[in-house]
C-alpha positions in Angstrom: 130.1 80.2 53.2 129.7 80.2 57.1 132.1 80.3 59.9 131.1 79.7 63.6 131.9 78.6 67.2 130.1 76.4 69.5 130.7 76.9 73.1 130.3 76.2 76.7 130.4 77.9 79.8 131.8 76.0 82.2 131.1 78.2 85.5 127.5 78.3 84.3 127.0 75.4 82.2 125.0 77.4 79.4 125.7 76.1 75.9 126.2 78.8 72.9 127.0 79.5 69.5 127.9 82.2 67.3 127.3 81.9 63.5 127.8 84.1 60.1 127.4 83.3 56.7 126.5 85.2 53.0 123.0 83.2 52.8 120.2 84.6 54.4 118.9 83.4 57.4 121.7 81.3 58.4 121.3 80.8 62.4 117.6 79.2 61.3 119.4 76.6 59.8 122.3 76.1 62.0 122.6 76.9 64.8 121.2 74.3 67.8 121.3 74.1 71.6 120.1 72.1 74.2 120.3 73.2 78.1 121.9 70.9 80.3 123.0 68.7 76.7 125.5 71.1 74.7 125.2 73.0 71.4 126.1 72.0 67.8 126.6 73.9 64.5 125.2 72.1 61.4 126.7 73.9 58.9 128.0 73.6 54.7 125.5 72.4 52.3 122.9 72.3 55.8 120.8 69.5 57.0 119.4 71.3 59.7 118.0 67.8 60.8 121.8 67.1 61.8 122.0 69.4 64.5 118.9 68.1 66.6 119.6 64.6 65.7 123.3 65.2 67.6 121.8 66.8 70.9 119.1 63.7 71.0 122.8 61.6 71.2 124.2 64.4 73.7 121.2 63.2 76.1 121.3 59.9 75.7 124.7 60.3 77.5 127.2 60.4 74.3 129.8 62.4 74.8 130.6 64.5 72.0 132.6 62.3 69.8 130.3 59.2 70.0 127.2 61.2 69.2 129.1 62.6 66.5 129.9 59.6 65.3 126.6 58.3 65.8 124.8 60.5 63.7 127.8 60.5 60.8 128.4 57.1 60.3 126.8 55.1 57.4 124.3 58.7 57.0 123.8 59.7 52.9 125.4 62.6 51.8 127.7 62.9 55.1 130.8 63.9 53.1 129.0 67.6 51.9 128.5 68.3 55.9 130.5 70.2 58.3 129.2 70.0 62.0 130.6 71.0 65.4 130.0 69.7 69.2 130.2 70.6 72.8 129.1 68.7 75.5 127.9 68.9 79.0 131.7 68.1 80.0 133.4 71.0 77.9 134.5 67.7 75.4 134.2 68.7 71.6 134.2 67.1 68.8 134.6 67.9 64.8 133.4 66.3 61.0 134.5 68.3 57.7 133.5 66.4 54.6 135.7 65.9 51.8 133.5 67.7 50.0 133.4 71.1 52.2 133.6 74.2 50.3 136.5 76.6 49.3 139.0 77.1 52.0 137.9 75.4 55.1 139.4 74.8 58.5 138.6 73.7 62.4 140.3 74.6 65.4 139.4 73.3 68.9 139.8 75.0 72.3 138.9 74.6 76.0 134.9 74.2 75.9 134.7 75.2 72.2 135.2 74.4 68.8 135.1 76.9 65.5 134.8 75.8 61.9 134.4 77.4 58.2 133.8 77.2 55.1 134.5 79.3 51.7 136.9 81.7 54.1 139.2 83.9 53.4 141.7 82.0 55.3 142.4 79.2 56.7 143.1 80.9 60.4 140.0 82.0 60.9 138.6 79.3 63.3 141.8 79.6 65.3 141.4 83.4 66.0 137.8 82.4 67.0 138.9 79.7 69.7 141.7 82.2 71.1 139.0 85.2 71.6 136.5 82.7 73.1 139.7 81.3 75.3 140.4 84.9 76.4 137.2 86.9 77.0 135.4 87.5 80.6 132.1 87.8 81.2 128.7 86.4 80.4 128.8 83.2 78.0 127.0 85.7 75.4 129.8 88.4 75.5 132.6 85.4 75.0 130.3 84.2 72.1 130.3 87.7 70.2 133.8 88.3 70.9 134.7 85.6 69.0 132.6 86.3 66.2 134.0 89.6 66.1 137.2 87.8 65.8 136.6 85.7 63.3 135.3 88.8 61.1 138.4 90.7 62.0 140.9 87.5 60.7 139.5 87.7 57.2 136.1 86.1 57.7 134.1 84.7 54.7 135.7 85.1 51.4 133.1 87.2 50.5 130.2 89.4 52.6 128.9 88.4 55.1 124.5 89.3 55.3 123.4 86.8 58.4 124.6 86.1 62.1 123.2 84.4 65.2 123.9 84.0 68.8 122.1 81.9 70.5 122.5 80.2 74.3 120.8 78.0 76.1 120.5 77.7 80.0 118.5 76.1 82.3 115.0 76.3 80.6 113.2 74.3 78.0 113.4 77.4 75.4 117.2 79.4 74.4 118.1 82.0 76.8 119.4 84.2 73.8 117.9 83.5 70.5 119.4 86.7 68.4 119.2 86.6 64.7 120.0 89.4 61.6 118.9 87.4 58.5 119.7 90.0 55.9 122.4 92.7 56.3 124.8 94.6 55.1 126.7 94.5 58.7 125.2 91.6 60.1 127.9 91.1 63.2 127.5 94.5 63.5 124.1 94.5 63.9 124.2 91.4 66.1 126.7 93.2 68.5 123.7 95.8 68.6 121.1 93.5 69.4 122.8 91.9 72.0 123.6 95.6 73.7 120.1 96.3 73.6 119.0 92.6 74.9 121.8 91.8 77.5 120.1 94.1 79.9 116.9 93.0 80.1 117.7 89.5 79.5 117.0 87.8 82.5 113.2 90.3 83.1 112.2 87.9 80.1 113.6 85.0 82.4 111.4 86.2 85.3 108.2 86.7 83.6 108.4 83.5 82.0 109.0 81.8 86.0 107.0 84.1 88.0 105.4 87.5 86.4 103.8 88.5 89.6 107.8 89.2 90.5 108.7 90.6 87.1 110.0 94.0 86.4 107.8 95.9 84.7 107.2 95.9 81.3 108.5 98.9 79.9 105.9 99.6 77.2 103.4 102.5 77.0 100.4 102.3 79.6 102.8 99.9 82.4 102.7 101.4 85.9 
């Protein structure tokens, strides 16, 4: 019931992912980054405790295959989970359960790794990592096009009503924290959100730092 791409930027070294899914919600439960550690999707049957517990191992100086295998082995109910894992070095790692849902699959690319469950196909993670592989631009932009991508290779087996993208940089708190938890177009909508936030992204940066240097706000009553 999900599909998504974890992803690093390695000109930048911001950490993202992209996430969809038919439940509600789903980037609240999934999707986790840490700046300066890496990013990891907790995904199929969630424990969202998973996904933190991995970055903890990321910063203990794991690299992404020992903290996933840190975190996997011996754990109760490990065999109904489906995570994915870049580190601060681009390295990735992958677990799929036996007991993963419906038609699943994992690809793995340069800085990134996609995975799914319940899809339409099995090539879906694939077209992810080669959209990822072959955008430009902001890590953000790369992140969406391969959600995009993923949709457009058969996606879920059913619809699709959440998405999130979500990137962390150089700060304590995500750089992009973007979420549609009920929709009838949620990638769509997320493309949206994203068009309207890209812009102004790094104002919120600023104000956060230094608001005597911040643009200004752009509400009613601002001079």
């Amino acid at each position: 019931m999900t599909f998504s791409l974890v992803g690093r930027c390695a000109r930048t070294g911001q950490f993202g992912m992209v996430i969809s899914s038919s439940s509600p919600a789903v980037a609240a439960r999934c999707a986790h980054v840490g700046a300066g550690v890496g990013a990891v999707a907790s995904q199929n049957v969630t424990d969202p405790a998973l996904g933190p517990l991995v970055l903890d191992a990321l910063a203990s100086g794991l690299d992404a295959g020992a903290a996933l295998r840190r975190v996997t082995t011996g754990r109760d109910f490990i065999d109904w989970r489906q995570l994915l894992v870049v580190d601060r070095q681009g390295h990735v790692a992958i677990h799929s359960g036996r007991q993963v849902l419906g038609i699943w699959a994992e690809a793995k690319g340069r800085d990134c790794a996609a995975g799914g469950n319940l899809l339409a196909n099995d090539g879906v993670p694939a077209a992810m990592v080669a959209a990822f592989e072959g955008a430009t631009g902001h890590l953000g932009e790369r992140l969406m096009q391969a959600l995009e991508a993923g949709l457009a290779a058969g996606g879920e087996a059913g619809p699709v009503h959440s998405a999130g993208l979500k990137v962390a940089d150089r700060l304590d708190w995500p750089l992009i924290d973007l979420r549609i938890d009920w929709s009838d177009a949620p990638i769509a909508d997320l493309r949206a959100a994203w068009q309207v936030y890209a812009p102004q992204m790094a104002a919120y940066v600023q104000r956060a730092l230094d608001p005597r240097a911040a643009p200004s706000y752009g509400v009613p009553g601002d001079e």
